[in-house]
C-alpha positions as CSV (number, residue, x, y, z in Angstrom):
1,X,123.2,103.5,94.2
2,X,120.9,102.7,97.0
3,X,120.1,99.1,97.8
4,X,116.4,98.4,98.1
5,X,114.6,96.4,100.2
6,X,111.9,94.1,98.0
7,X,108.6,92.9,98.4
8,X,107.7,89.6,96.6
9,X,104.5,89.0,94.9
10,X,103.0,85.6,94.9
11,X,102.8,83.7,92.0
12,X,100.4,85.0,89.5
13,X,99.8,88.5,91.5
14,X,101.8,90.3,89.3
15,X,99.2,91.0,86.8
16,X,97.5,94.2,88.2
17,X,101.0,95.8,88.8
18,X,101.6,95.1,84.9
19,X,99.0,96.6,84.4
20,X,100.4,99.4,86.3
21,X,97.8,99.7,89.0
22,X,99.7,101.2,92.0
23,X,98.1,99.6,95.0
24,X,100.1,96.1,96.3
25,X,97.2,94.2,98.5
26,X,98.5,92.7,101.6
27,X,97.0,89.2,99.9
28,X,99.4,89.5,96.8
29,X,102.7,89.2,98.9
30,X,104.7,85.8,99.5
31,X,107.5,87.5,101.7
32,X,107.8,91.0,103.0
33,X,110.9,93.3,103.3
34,X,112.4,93.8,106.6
35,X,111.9,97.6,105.9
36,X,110.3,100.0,108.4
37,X,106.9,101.8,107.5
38,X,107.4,104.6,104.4
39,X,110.4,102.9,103.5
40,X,111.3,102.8,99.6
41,X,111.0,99.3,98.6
42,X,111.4,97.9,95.3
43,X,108.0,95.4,94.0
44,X,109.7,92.3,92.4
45,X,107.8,88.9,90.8
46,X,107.7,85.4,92.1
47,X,110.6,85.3,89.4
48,X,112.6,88.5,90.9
49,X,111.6,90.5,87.6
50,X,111.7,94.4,88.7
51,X,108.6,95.8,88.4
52,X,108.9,99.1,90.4
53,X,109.5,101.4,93.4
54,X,106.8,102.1,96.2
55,X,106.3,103.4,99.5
56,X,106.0,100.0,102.1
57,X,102.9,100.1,104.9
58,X,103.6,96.5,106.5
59,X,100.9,97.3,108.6
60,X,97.7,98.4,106.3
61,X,95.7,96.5,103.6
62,X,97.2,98.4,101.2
63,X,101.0,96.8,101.9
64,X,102.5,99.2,99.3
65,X,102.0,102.5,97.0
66,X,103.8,102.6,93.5
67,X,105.0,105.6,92.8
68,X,107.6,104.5,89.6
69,X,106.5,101.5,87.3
70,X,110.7,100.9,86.3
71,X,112.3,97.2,85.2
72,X,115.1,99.5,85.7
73,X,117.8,99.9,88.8
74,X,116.9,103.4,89.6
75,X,117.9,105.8,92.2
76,X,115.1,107.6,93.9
77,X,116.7,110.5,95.6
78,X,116.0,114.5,96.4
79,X,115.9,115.5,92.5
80,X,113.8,112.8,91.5
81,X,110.7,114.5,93.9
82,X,111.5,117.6,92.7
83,X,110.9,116.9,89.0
84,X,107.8,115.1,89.7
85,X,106.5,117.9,91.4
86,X,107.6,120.4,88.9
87,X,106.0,118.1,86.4
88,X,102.4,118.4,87.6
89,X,103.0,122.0,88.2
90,X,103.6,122.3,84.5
91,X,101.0,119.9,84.0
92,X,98.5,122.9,85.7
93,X,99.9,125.8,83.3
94,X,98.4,124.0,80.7
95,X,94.8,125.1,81.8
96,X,94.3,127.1,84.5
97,X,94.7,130.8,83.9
98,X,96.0,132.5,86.8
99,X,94.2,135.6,85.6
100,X,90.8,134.3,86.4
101,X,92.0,131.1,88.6
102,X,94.1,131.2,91.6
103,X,92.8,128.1,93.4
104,X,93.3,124.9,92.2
105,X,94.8,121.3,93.2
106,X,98.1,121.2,92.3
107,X,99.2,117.3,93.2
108,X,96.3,114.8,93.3
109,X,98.3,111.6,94.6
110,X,98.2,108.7,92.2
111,X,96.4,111.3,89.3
112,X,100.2,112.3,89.7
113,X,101.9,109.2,89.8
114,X,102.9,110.4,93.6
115,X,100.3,108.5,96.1
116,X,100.1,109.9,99.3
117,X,99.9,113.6,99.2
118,X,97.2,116.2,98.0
119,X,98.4,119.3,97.3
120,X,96.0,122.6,96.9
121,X,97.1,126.4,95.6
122,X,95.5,129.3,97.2
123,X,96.6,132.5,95.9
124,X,100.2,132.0,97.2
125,X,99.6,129.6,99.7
126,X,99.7,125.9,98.9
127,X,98.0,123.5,101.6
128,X,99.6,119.7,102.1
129,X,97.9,116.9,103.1
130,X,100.4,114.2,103.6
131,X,98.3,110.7,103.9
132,X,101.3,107.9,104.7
133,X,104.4,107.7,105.8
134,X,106.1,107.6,103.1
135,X,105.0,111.1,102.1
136,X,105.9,112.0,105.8
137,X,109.5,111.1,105.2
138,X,110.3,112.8,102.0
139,X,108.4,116.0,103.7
140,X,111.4,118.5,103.7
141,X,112.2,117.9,99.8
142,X,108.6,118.4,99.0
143,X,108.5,121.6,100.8
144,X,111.4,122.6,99.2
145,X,110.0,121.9,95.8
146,X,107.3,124.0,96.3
147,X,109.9,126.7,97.5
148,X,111.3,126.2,94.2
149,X,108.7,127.0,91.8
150,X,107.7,130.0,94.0
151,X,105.4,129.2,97.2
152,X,106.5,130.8,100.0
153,X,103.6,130.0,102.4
154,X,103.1,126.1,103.0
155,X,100.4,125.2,105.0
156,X,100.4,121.3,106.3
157,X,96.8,120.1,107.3
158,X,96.4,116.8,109.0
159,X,93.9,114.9,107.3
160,X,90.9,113.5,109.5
161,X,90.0,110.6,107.9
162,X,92.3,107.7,107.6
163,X,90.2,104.8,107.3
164,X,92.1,103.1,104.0
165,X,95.1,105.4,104.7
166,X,98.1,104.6,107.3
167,X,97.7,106.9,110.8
168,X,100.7,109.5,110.5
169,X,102.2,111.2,113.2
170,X,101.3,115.0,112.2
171,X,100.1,118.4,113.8
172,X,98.5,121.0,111.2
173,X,101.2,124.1,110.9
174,X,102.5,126.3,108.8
175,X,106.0,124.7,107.9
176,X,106.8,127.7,105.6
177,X,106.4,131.5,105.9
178,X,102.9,131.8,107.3
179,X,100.2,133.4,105.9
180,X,96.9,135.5,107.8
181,X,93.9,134.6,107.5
182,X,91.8,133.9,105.1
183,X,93.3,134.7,101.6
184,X,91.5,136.0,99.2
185,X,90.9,133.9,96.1
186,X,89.4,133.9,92.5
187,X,87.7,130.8,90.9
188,X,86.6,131.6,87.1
189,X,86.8,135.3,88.0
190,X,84.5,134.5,91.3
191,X,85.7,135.7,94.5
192,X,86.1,133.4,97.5
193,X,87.7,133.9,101.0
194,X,89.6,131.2,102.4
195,X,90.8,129.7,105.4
196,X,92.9,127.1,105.4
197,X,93.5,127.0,108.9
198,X,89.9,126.3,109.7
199,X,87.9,125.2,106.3
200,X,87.1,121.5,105.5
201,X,89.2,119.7,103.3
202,X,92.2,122.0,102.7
203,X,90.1,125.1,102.7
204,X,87.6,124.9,100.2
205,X,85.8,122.0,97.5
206,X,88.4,122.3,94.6
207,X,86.9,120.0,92.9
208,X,83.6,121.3,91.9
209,X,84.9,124.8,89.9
210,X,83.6,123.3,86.7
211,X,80.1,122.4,87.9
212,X,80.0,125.7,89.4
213,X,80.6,126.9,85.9
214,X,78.3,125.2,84.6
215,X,75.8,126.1,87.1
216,X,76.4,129.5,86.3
217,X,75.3,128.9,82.7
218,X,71.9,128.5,83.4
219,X,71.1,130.1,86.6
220,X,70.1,133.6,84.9
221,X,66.7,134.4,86.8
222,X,65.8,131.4,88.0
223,X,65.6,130.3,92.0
224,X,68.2,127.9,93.1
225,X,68.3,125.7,96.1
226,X,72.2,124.4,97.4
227,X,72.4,121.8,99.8
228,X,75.0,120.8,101.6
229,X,76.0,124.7,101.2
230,X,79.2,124.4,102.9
231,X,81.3,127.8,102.2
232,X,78.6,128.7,99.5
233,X,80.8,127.9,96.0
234,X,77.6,127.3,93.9
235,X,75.4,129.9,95.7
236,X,77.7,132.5,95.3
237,X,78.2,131.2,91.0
238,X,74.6,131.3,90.7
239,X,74.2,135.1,92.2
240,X,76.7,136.2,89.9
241,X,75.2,134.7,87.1
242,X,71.9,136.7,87.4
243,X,69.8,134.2,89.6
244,X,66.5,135.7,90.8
245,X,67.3,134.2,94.7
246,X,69.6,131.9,95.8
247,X,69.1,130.0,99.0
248,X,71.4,128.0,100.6
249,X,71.0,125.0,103.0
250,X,73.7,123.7,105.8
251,X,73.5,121.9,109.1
252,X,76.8,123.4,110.2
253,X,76.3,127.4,111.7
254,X,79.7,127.9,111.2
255,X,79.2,126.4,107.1
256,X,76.5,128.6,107.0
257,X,78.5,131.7,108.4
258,X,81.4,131.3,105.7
259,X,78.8,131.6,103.2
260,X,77.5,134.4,104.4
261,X,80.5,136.1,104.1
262,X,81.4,135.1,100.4
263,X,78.3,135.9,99.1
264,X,78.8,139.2,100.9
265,X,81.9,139.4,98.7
266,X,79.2,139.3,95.7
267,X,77.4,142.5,96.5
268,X,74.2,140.3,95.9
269,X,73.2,139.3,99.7
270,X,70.1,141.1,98.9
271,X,69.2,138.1,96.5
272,X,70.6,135.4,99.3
273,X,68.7,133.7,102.2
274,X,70.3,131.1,104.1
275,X,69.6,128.2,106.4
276,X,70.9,126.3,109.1
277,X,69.1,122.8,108.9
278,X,69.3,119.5,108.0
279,X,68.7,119.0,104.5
280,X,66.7,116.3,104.3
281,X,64.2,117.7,106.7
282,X,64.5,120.9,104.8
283,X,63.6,119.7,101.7
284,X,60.7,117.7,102.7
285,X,59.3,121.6,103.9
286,X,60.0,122.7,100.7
287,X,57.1,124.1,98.7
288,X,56.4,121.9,95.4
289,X,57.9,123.0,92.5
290,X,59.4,126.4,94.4
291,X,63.0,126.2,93.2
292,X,64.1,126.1,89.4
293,X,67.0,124.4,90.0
294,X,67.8,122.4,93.4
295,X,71.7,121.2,93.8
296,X,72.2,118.3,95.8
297,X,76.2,117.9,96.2
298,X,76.2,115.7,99.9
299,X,79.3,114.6,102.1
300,X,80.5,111.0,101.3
301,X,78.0,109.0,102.9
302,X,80.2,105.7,101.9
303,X,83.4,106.2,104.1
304,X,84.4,102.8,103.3
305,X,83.4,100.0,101.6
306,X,80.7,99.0,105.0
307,X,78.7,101.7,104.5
308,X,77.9,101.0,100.4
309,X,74.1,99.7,101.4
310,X,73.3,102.3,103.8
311,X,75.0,105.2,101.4
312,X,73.2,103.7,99.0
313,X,69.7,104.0,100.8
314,X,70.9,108.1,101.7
315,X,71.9,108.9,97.8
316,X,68.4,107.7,97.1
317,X,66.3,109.3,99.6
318,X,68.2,112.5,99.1
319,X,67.5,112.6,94.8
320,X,64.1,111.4,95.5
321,X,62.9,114.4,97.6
322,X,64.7,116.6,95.1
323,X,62.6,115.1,91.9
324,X,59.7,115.7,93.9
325,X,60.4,119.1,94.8
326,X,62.3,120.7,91.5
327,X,59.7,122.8,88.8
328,X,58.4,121.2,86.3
329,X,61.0,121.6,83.4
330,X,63.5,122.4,86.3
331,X,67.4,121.4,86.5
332,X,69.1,119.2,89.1
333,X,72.7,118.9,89.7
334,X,73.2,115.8,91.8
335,X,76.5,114.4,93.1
336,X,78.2,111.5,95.0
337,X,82.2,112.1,95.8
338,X,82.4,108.7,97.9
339,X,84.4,106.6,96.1
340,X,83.1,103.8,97.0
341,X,80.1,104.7,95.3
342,X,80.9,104.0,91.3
343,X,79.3,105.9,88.9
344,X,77.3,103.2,87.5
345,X,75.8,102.4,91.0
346,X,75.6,105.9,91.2
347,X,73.4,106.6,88.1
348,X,71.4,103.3,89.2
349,X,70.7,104.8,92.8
350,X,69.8,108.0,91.0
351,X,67.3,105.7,88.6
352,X,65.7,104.2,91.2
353,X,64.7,107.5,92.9
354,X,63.5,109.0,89.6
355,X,61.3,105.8,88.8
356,X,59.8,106.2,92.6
357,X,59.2,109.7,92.0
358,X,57.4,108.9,88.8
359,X,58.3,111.9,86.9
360,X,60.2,112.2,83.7
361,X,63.9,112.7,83.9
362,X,66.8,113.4,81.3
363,X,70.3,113.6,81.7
364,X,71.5,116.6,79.9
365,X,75.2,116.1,81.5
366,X,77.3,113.7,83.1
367,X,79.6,115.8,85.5
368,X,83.2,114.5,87.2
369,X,86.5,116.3,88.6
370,X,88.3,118.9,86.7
371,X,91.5,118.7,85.3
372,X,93.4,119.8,87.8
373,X,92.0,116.4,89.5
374,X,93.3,114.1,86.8
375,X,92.6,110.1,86.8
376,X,95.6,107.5,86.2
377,X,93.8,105.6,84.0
378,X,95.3,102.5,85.6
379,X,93.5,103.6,89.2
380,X,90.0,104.3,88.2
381,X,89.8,104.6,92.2
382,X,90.1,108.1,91.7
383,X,87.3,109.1,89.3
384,X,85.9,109.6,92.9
385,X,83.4,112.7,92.0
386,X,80.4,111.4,90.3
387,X,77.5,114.2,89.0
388,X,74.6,114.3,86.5
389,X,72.8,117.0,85.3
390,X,69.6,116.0,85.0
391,X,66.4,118.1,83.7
392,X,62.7,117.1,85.3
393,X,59.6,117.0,83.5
């Protein structure tokens, strides 16, 4: 058995890793291994107790990720990746149809006990974001895990922003069979086409398919407004689901030409106008009570934990102009996915523009990540997508 390096924990630090939260602050530690970055390192007590295995960062605030809460002598080798892999996989059979899904996330760090990668399905591709070191290192058995339960094209997609991650030494490739571009995909039975060479994230926002949904539900000849359009997700749900015109708002030509394109894949571009502007100049354009239902799903404005007050300010101004712009009677679907922003500051910000827009507001649903996204209830860090659906007197 391997012999692990250990971090110790100052003396009454322990009680956040009992309680199985998987981050190890750089404050917490009385002595660090001499272990390189990514190394496996075991996370002991002030009193050597064994507490678990994690992935060491000696240079970034966050000093270590846990990825296996043991007392136990354990040894972490090649099979013990590929069952936790296989694991979420099965985890994803339980409820996503592959008959009307084909996209979907299918390893969401610590949501799967495996911090440090993001994993997406597209058709038959699966895109890899590996976000430390430690992920780096083990990079060849999680490929081959993925081999393993039957995706032949891996795509690996440097991730842009690092700010509470460690910088990795990575160029985006295909490190499997490549695929051409884009794929066609199918979300709920709605048709997308991806590229996960280009798009944002690893391709597309996973993460939303259930709001879409939702969307969907009630978009039957009314006119909706999505800003922040991106690839057009719920522009293209709300076509399909009968909408009387959809337009769709993005400060990004090249957002605005992907969306084009999908909802040319709807056979409803007749109902579709689209925009390249910035939204909040847009909306304050907008005709009073034009649009039925106005979505308002943003790019984190808090990138880090700086930018809460000025985020906060931008969530606010952004909802405001939407309450005074949506019908009378009219839906919004409104969204924050910085995670900085919790959803009780969220649903405060959100307050505060409905009291300044004097006008009657209801919140019909409280909206969050699909399953596919799931939340170690020990890291609440990653309930990162926060929504409401509110309705507007």
């Amino acid at each position: 058995m391997s012999e692990y390096k250990k971090l110790i924990l100052k003396s009454g630090r322990e009680r956040s890793l009992v309680n199985r939260h998987p981050w190890v602050f750089s404050g917490a530690v009385k002595d660090l291994p001499k272990a390189k970055n990514g190394e496996i390192i075991q996370i002991v007590t002030n009193h050597n107790e064994l507490l678990g295995y994690a992935f060491f960062a000696p240079n970034s605030q966050i000093t270590a990720r846990v990825f296996e809460f043991n007392p136990n002598e354990i040894e972490i080798n090649e099979a013990y990746w590929i069952d936790k892999i296989k694991n979420a996989f099965n985890l994803r059979k339980l409820f996503i149809n592959p008959m009307q899904t084909n996209c979907y996330r299918l390893i969401h760090a610590e949501g799967d006990f495996f911090p440090g990668i993001i994993a997406d399905v597209y058709a038959d591709v699966v895109v890899i974001q590996l976000l430390i070191k430690g992920t780096e290192l083990i990079s060849e058995i999680i490929f081959k895990a993925l081999n393993e339960i039957g995706f032949k094209h891996i795509y690996l997609k440097t991730k842009q922003n690092t700010q509470l991650l460690e910088q990795v030494e990575q160029v985006s490739r295909w490190v499997a069979e490549p695929k051409e571009m884009p794929v066609l995909v199918f979300e709920n039975g709605v048709k997308f086409q991806i590229n996960v060479e280009t798009g944002q994230k690893t391709g597309f926002f996973i993460d939303q398919r259930e709001n879409r949904r939702i969307l969907a539900t009630y978009s039957k000849g009314k006119k909706v407004l999505n800003t922040f359009s991106y690839s057009g997700g719920f522009s293209v749900y709300a076509l399909e689901a009968g909408a009387e015109l959809v337009h769709s708002v993005d400060s990004s030509k090249d957002a605005i030409e992907l969306c084009e394109q999908n909802v040319e894949l709807s056979g409803l571009a007749n109902k579709h106008k689209s925009y390249v502007s910035d939204v909040f100049e847009f909306l304050k354009e907008v005709e009073p009570s034009f649009y039925d239902i106005i979505v308002l799903d943003p790019p984190a404005f808090a990138k880090h934990a700086r930018a809460v007050d000025n985020a906060a300010r931008g969530y606010k101004n952004l909802n405001l102009l939407g309450f005074q712009k949506v019908k009378p009677g009219g839906l919004i679907f409104t969204y924050s996915c910085s995670q900085h922003i919790d959803k009780d500051l969220f649903r405060k910000i959100v307050f505060g523009a409905a009291a300044d827009a004097r006008r009657n507001v209801r919140i019909l649903q409280q909206l969050s990540q699909p399953e596919d996204h799931p939340i170690n209830i020990y890291h609440p860090e990653g309930e990162y997508l926060k929504g409401l659906l509110l309705q507007v007197d």
